[in-house]
C-alpha positions as CSV (number, residue, x, y, z in Angstrom):
1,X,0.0,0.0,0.0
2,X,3.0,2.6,1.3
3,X,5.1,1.2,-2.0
4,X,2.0,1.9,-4.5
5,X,1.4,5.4,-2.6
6,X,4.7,6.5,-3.4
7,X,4.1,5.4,-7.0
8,X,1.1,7.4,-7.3
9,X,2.1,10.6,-5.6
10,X,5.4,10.2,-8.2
11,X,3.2,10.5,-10.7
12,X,1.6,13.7,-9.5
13,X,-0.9,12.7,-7.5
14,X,-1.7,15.2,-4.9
15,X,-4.7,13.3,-3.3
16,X,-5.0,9.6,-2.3
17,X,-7.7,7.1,-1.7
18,X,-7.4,4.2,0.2
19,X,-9.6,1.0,1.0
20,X,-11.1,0.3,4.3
21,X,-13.3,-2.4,6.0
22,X,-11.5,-5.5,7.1
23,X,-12.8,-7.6,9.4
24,X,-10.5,-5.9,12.4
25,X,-11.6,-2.4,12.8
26,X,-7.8,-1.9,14.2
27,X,-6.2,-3.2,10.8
28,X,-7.7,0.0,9.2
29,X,-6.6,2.2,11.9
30,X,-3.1,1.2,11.6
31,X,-3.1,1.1,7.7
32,X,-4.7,4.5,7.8
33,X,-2.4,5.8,10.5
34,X,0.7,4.7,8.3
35,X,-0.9,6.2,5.1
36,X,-1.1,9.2,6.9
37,X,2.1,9.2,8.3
38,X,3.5,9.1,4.7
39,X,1.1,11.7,3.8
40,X,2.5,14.2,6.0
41,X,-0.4,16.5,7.5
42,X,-1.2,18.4,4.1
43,X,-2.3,15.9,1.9
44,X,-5.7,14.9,1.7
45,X,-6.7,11.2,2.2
46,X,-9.7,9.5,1.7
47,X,-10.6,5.9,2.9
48,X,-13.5,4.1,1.0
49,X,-15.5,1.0,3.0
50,X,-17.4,0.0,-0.4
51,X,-20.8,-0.6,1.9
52,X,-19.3,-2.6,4.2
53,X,-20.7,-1.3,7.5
54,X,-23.7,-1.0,9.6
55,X,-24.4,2.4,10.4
56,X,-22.7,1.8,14.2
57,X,-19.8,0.4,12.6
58,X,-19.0,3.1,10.1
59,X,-19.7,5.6,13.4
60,X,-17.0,3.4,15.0
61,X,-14.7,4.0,12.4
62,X,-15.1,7.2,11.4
63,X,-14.6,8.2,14.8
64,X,-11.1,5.9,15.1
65,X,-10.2,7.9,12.1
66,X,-11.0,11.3,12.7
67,X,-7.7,11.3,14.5
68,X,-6.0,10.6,11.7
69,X,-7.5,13.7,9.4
70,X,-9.1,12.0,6.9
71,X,-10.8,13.8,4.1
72,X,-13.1,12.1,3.7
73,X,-14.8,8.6,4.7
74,X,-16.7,7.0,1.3
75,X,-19.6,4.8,0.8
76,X,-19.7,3.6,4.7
77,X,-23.2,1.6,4.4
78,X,-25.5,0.8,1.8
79,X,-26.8,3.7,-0.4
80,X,-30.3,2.8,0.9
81,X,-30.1,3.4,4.3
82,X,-30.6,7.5,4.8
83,X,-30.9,8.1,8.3
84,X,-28.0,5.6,8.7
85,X,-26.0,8.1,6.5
86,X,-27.5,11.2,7.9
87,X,-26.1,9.5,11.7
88,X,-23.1,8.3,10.6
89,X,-22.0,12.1,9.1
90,X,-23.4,13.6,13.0
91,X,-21.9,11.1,14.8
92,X,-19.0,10.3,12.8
93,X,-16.6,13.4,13.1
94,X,-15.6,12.8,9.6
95,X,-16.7,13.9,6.3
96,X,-19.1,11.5,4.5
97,X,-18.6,10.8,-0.2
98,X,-21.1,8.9,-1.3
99,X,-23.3,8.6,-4.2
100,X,-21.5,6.4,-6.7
101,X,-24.6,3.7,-6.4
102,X,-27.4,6.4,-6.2
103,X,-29.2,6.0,-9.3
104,X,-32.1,9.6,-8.9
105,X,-32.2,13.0,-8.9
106,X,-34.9,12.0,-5.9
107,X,-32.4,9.6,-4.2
108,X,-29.6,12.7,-4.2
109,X,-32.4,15.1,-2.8
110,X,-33.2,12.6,0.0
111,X,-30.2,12.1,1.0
112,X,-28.7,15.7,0.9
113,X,-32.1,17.4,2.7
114,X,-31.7,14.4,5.3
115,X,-27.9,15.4,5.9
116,X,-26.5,11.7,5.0
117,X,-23.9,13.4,2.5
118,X,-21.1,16.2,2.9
119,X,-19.8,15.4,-0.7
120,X,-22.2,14.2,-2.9
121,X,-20.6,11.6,-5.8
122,X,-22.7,11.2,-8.6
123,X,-21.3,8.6,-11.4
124,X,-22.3,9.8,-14.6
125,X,-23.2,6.6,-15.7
126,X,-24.8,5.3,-13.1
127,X,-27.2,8.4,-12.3
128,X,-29.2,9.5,-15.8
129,X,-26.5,10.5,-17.6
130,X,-24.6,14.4,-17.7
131,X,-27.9,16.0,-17.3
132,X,-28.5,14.2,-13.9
133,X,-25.4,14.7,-13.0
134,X,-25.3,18.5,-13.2
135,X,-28.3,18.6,-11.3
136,X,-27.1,17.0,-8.7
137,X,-24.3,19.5,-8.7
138,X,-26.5,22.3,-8.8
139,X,-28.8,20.6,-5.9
140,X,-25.1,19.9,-3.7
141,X,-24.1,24.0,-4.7
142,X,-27.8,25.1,-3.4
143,X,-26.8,23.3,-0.1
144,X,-23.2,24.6,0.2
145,X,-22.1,21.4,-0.9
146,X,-18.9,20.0,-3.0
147,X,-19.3,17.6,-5.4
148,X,-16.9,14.7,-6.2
149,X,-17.5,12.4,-8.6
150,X,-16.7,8.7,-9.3
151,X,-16.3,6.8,-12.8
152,X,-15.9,7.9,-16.3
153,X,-13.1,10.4,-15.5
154,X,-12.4,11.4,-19.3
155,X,-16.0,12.9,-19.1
156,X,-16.9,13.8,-15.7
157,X,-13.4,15.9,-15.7
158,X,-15.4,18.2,-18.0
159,X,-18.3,18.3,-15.9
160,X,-16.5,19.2,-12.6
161,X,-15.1,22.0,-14.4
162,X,-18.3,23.3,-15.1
163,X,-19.7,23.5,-11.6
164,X,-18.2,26.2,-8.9
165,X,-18.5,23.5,-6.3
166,X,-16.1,20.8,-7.9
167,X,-13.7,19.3,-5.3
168,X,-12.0,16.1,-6.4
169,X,-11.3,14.3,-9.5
170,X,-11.6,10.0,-9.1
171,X,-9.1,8.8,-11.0
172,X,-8.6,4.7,-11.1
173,X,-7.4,2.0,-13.0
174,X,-4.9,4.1,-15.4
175,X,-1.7,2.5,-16.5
């Protein structure tokens, strides 16, 4: 992990995205602790569970890294469970990406009015296309939200450059 990290930030990478969610919530902890440790405190990174918790398990993790000054903690629990997002992002003490599996305009709006979200992360191809997508841009800017995205990164750069509320650029599986 370390040894591909170094790769990455070689290449230019000023941001980094790690997986979380083994079985052994201290694993994580110590992986993210030595990501971070490489990091140094100015660069951002991001841990991504994939869905793998209960809302009370991401709040357990997300508090074990808040200490470490993660940017942000993605896709802790299954898209459909709101008020599990909207706790985990008022409990948690760390910033909550997720979106990638929403498929709606409506499902964005629910979960942005219910405060699951602090960067929404519409896929292009998973959410209705560009059109969806910069509404769900425009719905994130009307709540003072930044937008991320996931996917299709030779489009969606485009699209992040249109909105004033564009944070980071997902960028995975390049040579």
């Amino acid at each position: 992990l370390l040894r591909q990290t170094e790769d990455n930030l070689a290449r230019g990478f000023r941001a980094i995205k790690m997986k979380v969610g083994r079985d052994r919530l201290a694993e994580d902890v110590a992986r993210v602790q030595a990501m971070r440790e490489l990091l140094g405190p100015d660069l951002p990174l991001m841990v991504d569970a994939n869905m793998r918790w209960s809302a009370d398990r991401a709040i357990r993790a997300a508090r074990a890294f808040a200490e470490h000054d993660v940017y942000w903690l993605e896709e802790p629990t299954i898209p459909d469970d709101v008020a599990g997002h909207a706790r985990i992002v008022r409990e948690g003490g760390v910033p909550i990406a997720t979106g990638e599996n929403l498929r709606t305009l409506w499902e964005f709006k629910q979960l942005i009015e219910a405060g699951g979200v602090t960067f929404p992360e519409p896929d292009v191809s998973n959410c209705g296309g560009v059109t969806i997508f910069m509404k769900v841009a425009h719905l994130a800017e009307a709540f003072n939200l930044p937008v991320t995205s996931h996917g299709v990164h030779d489009l969606t750069v485009h699209l992040l450059a249109a909105v004033p509320n564009r944070s980071y650029l997902e960028i995975h599986g390049f040579g």
